[in-house]
C-alpha positions in Angstrom: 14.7 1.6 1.2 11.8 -0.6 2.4 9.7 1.7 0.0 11.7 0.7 -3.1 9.5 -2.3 -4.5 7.2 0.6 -4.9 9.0 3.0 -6.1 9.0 1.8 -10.3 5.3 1.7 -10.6 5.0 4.6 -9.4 7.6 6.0 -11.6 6.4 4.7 -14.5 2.8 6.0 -13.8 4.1 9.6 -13.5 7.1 9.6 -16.3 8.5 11.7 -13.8 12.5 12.6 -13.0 12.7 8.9 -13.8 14.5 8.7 -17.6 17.5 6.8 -18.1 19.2 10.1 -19.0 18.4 13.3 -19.0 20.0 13.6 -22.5 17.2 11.3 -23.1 13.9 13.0 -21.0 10.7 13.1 -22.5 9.5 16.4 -20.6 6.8 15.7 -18.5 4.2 19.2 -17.5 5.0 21.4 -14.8 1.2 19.9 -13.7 2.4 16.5 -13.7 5.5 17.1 -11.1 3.6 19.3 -8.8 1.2 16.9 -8.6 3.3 14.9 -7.1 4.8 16.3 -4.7 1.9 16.9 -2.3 2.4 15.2 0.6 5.3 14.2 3.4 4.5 10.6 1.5 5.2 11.6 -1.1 8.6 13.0 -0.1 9.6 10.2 1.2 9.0 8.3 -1.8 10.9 10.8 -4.1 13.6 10.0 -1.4 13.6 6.8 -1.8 13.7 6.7 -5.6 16.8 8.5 -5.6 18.5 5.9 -3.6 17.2 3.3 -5.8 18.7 5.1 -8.7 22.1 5.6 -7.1 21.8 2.3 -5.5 21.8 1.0 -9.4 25.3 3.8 -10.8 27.3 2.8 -7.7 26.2 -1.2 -7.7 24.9 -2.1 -11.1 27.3 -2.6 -13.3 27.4 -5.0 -16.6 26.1 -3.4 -19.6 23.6 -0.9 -17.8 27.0 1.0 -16.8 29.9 1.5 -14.8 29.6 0.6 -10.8 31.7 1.9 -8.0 33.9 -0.7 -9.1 34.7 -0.3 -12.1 34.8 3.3 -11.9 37.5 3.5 -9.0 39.0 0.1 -9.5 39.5 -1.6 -12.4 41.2 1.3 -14.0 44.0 1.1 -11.4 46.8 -1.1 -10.8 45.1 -3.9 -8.1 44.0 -6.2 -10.5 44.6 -8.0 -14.0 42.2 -9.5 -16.1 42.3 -13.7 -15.7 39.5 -14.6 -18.5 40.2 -12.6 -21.9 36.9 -13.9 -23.4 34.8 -12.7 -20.5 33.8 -9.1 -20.7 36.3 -7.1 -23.2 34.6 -3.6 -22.4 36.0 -4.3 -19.1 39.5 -5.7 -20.3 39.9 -2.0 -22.0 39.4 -0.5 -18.0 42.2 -2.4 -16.5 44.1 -1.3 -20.1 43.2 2.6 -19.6 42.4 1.9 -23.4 38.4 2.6 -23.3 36.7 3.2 -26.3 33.2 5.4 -26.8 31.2 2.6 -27.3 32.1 0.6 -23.9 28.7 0.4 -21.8 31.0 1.6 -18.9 31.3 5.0 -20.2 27.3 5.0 -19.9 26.2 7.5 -17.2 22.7 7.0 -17.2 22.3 6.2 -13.6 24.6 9.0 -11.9 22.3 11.3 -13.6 19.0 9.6 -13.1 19.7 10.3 -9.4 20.0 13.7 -10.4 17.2 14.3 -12.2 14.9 12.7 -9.5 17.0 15.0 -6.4 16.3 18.1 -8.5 13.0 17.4 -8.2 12.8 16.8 -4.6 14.9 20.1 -3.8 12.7 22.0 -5.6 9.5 20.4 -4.4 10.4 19.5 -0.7 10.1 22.9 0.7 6.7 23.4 -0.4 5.4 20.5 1.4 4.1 20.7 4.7 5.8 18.8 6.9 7.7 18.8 10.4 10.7 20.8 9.5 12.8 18.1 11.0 11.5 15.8 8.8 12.0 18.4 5.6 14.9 18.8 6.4 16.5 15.6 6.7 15.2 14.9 3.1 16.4 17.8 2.0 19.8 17.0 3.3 19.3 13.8 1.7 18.7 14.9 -2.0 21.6 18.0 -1.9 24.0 14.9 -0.6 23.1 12.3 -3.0 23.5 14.9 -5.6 26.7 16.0 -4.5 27.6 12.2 -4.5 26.4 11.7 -7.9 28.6 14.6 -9.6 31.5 13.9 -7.3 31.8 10.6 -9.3 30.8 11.9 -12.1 33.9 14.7 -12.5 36.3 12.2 -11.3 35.2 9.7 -14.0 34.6 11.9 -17.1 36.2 15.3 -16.5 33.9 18.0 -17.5 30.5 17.4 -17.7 26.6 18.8 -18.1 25.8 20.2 -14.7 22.2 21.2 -14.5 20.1 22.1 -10.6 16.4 22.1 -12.3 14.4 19.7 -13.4 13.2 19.0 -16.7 9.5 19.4 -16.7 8.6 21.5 -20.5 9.5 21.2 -23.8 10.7 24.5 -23.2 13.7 23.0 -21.0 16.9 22.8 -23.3 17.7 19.3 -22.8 21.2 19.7 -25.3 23.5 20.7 -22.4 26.8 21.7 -23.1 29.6 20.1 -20.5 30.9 22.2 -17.6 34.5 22.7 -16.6 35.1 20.3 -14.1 36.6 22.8 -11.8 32.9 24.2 -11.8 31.3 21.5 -11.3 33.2 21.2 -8.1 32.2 24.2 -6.8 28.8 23.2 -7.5 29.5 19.4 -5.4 31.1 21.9 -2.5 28.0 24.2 -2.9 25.3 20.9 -2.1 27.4 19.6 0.4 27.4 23.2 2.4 23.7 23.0 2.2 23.2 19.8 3.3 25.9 19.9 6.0 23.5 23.4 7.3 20.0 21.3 6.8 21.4 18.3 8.6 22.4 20.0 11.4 21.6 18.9 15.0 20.1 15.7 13.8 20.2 12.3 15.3 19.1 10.1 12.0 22.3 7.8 12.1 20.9 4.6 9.8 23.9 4.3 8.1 22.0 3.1 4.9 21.1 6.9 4.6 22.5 10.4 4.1 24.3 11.2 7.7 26.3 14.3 8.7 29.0 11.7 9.4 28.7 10.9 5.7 28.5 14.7 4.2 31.8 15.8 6.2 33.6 12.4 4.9 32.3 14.1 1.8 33.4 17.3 2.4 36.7 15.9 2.9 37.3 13.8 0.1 35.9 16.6 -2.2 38.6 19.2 -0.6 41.7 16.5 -1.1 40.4 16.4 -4.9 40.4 19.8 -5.3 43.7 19.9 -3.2 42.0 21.7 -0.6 43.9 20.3 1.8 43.7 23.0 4.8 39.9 22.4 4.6 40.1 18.5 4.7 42.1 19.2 8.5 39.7 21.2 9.1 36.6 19.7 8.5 38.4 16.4 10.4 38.9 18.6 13.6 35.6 21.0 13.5 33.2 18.7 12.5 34.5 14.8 12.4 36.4 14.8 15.7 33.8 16.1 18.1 31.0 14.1 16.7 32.9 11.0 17.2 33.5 12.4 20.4 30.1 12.6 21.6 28.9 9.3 19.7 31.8 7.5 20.3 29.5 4.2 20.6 28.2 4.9 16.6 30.9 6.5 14.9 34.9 6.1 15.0 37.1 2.6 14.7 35.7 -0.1 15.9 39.0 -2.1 16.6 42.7 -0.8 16.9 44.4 -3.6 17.5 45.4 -7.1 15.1 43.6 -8.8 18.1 40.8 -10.5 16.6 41.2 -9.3 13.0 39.8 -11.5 11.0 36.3 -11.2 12.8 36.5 -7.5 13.2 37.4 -6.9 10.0 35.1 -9.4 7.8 32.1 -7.9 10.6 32.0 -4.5 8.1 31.5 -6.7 5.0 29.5 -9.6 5.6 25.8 -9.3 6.4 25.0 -12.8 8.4 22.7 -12.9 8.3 20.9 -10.0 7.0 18.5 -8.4 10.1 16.5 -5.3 9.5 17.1 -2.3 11.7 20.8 -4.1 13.0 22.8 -1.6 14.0 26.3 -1.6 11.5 29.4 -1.5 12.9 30.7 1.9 13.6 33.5 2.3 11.3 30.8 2.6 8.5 30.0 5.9 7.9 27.7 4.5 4.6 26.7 0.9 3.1 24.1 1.2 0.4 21.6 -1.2 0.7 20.6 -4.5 -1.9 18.1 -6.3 -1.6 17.7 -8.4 -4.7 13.7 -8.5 -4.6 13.4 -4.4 -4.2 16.4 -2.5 -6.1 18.4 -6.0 -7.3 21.8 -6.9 -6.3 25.3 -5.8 -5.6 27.0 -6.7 -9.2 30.5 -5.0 -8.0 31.0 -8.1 -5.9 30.4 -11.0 -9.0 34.0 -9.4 -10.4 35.8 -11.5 -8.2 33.6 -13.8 -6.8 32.6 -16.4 -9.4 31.5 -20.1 -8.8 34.0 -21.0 -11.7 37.6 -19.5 -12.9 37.6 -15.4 -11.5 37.4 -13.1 -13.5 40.7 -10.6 -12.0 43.2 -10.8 -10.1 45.7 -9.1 -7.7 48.6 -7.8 -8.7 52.5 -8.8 -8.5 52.4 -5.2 -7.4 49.9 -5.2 -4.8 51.2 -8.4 -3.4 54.2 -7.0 -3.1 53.0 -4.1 -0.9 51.7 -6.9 1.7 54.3 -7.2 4.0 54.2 -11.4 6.1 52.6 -9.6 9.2 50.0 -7.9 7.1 46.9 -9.7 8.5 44.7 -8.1 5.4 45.6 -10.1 2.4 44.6 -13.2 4.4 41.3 -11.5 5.7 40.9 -10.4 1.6 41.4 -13.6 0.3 45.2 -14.0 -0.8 44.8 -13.7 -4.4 41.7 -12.5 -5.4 38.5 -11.6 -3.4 37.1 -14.5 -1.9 36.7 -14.1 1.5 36.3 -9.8 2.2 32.8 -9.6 1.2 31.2 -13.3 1.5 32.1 -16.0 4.3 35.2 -17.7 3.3 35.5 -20.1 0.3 32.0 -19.1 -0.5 31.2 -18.7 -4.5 29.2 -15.0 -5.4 25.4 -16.5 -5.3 22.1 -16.0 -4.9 23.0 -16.5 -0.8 25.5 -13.5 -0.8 24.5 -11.1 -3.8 22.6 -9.0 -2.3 25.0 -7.7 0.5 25.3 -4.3 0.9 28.2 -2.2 -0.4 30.4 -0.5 1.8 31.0 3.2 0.5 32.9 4.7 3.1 34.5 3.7 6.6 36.4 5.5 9.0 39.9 4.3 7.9 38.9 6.3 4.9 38.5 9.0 7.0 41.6 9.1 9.1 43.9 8.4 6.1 42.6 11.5 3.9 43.7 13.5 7.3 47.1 12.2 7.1 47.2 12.7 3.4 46.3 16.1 4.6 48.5 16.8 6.9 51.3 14.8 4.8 50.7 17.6 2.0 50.9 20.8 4.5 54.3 19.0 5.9 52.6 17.9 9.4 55.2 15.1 9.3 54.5 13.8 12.8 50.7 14.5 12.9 50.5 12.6 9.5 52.1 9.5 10.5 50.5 9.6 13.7 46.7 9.3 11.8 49.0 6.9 9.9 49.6 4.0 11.9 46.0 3.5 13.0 45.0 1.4 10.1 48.8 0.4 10.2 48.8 -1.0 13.7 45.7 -2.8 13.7 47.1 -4.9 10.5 49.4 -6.3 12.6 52.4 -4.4 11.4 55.1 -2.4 13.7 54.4 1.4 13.8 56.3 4.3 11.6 58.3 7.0 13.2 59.0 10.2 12.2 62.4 9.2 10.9 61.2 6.4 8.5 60.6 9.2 6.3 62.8 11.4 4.4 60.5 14.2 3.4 56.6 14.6 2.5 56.9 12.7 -0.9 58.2 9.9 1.1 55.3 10.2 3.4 52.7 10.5 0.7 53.9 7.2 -1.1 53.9 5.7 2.0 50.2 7.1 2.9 49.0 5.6 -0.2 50.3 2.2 -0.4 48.3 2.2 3.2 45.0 3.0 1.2 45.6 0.7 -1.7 46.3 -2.4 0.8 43.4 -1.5 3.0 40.5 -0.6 0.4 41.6 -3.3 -2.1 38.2 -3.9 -4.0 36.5 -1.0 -2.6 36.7 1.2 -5.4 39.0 3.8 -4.6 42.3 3.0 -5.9 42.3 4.6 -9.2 40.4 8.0 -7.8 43.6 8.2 -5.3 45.7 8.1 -8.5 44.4 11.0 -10.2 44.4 12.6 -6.8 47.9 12.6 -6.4 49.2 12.9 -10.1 50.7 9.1 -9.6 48.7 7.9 -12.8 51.6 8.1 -15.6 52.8 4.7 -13.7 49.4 3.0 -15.3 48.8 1.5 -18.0 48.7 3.2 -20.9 48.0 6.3 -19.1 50.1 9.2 -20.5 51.2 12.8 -18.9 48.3 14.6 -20.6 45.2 15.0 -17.9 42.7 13.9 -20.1 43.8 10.6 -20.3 42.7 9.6 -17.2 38.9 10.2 -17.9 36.4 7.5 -19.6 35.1 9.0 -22.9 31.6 9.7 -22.8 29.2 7.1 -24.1 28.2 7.1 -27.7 24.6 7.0 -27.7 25.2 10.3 -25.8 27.2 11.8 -27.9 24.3 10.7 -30.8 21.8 12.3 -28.6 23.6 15.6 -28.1 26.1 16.3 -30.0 26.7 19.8 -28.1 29.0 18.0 -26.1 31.8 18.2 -28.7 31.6 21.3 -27.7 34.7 23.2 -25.8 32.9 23.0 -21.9 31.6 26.2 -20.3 32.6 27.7 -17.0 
């Protein structure tokens, strides 16, 4: 990421991978990519303009696009809209009553990031380079991929999948959607790959691509697809013994409600900001801001304002807080103000630039008790339960607290809703689990749960009207 400021001239020189859309691409010459991609510098710049382009789908936001946010938040049942006049688009989110021309519905970025890691899979291997080096990139690119169409079938459904770059006018650029189902194989397919390049390596920045973030991945993925056989597996194959022999980098880092507050603002806050500090080890990703290389961290401005906030929680999500909870304190009571910036202080030019937690351990061990929960490991599940249970300052379940698996599972979920308030996930564990008809305006029928796809898209390509392919 300390290559980023330089990443959009040189992007703009070369027209390359670097549209808003590829529904939008002006092809560029086979000549003019291969050009390019000459040199290990050049890798490592292609790298680091895919992160810049996800860094922007996952933390942008306002009327660019969705961000993580509002894609796996504001669609759920965590927060209600304070300020009606403020940002209607977004009022229609919280609703489930989006409309095609909302900016939200714009997936520009997600497949920006695409365009630009099809490039570097196809270009990377060709470089000469230490394979160590080739193959972390490479690893890189098929995961950032993966991540980019993982949100992208949770969000629209069925959608254009394409693995090539555009680079002739030959190149159909009027791609017809793919069955989502497909498109999942396809996410499983990169994350395989990458899980096989990655392999042996000791890269753990956890600002980049890890294989502590492709098997929390591969497991999240799985429980989509309700693979849930493979999500215990991957936890005891590949999570389990790598926490086991980097216990000091990966795993919780507390247990206990001793010292919550401080051990749980520590994953959040950034104070200050030190380059090369090592981040606590529950993080298994925080993509990066800097607000004078790839701009700033917009999810966190929902909910922190300097005036009258935007949302707020929930009767329903205050209700699932029981006194001992130590969380909604740590969160900030009623609406965000204290989880990601020191307490009482207003979202500013001091604070928005903090990085964006993506995925934490807790994450980790609660999609292996859903997992286990859903193959009727009673006991196993509620042991992986009370971790994140305990630590919150609440007394632990037993077996008996629970009259079946639906039980569990409702009780599995609240645990993720209290513990990832605001960290975009709510919604997706919805649609997981087929709990959605409680939201909203959210019907039985499937498609109701997806954002229509933008307008201008539609204008662009109208092939995708069309019934999706397999």
């Amino acid at each position: 990421m300390n290559k980023i400021k330089y990443i959009v001239i040189t992007f703009v020189a070369l027209t390359l991978w670097g549209c808003n859309d590829f529904l939008q691409i002006q092809p560029v010459s086979d000549l003019t990519a291969k050009s390019f991609w000459q040199t290990a510098a050049d890798a490592n710049t292609g790298l680091a303009a895919i992160y810049y382009s996800f860094s922007k789908a996952v933390g942008q936001g306002s009327n660019s696009g969705p961000n993580l946010w509002t894609m796996g938040e504001l669609a759920g049942d965590n927060f209600y809209y304070n300020n009606p006049f403020s940002a209607a688009y977004q009022i229609q989110i919280t609703q489930n009553h989006i409309v095609y021309d909302n900016p939200d519905c714009n997936w520009s970025y997600l497949y920006q990031t695409i365009g630009r890691a099809n490039a570097a899979i196809k270009y990377i291997p060709g470089i000469t380079m230490s394979s160590t080096d080739r193959n972390r990139l490479l690893a890189s690119a098929y995961t950032l991929r993966a991540w980019s169409y993982f949100y992208l079938v949770r969000v629209w459904g069925d959608v254009p999948l394409t693995l090539q770059p555009f680079e002739s006018s030959s190149d159909s650029l009027y791609l017809r959607r793919t069955k989502k189902e497909s498109v999942c194989n396809a996410i499983i397919q990169d994350l395989s790959q990458a899980d096989l390049l990655i392999t042996g390596s000791t890269f753990v920045d956890k600002k980049y691509v890890t294989n502590m973030l492709i098997y929390t991945l591969e497991m999240d993925v799985y429980a989509w697809t309700h693979q849930y056989d493979l999500v215990e597996k991957v936890m005891i194959e590949k999570v389990n013994p790598l926490v086991a022999s980097n216990s000091t980098k990966w795993g919780f880092g507390f247990t206990t409600s001793s010292g919550f507050s401080a051990n749980w603002r520590s994953m959040f806050l950034e104070t200050p900001k030190v380059a090369g500090t090592a981040l606590p080890k529950e993080i298994i990703f925080s993509m990066n801001y800097n607000r004078l290389e790839n701009g700033t961290n917009a999810c966190q401005s929902m909910f922190i304002t300097s005036g009258s906030n935007a949302v707020y929680f929930t009767s329903g999500l205050l209700a699932g807080y029981l006194p001992a909870d130590l969380r909604l304190a740590a969160s900030g009571n009623t609406y965000m103000s204290k989880k990601f910036t020191p307490d009482g202080q207003a979202y500013s030019i001091n604070n928005q630039d903090n990085d964006l937690v993506m995925y934490r351990f807790a994450d980790v061990q609660l999609l292996y008790a859903e997992a286990l929960c859903m193959q009727s490991k009673i006991s196993q599940a509620v042991v992986a339960l009370n971790v994140t249970r305990v630590r919150s300052g609440l007394t632990p379940y037993i077996d008996s607290d629970f009259v079946g698996p639906t039980d569990l599972l409702n009780a599995i979920l609240l645990e993720r809703r209290l513990e990832f308030v605001g960290e975009g996930k709510r919604w997706f564990d919805l649609i997981r689990t087929n709990t959605y008809p409680r939201i909203g305006n959210s019907t039985d029928d499937p498609n109701s749960v997806y954002f229509p796809i933008f307008k201008d898209r539609l204008l662009q390509n109208q092939n995708l009207l069309l019934p999706p392919i397999d």
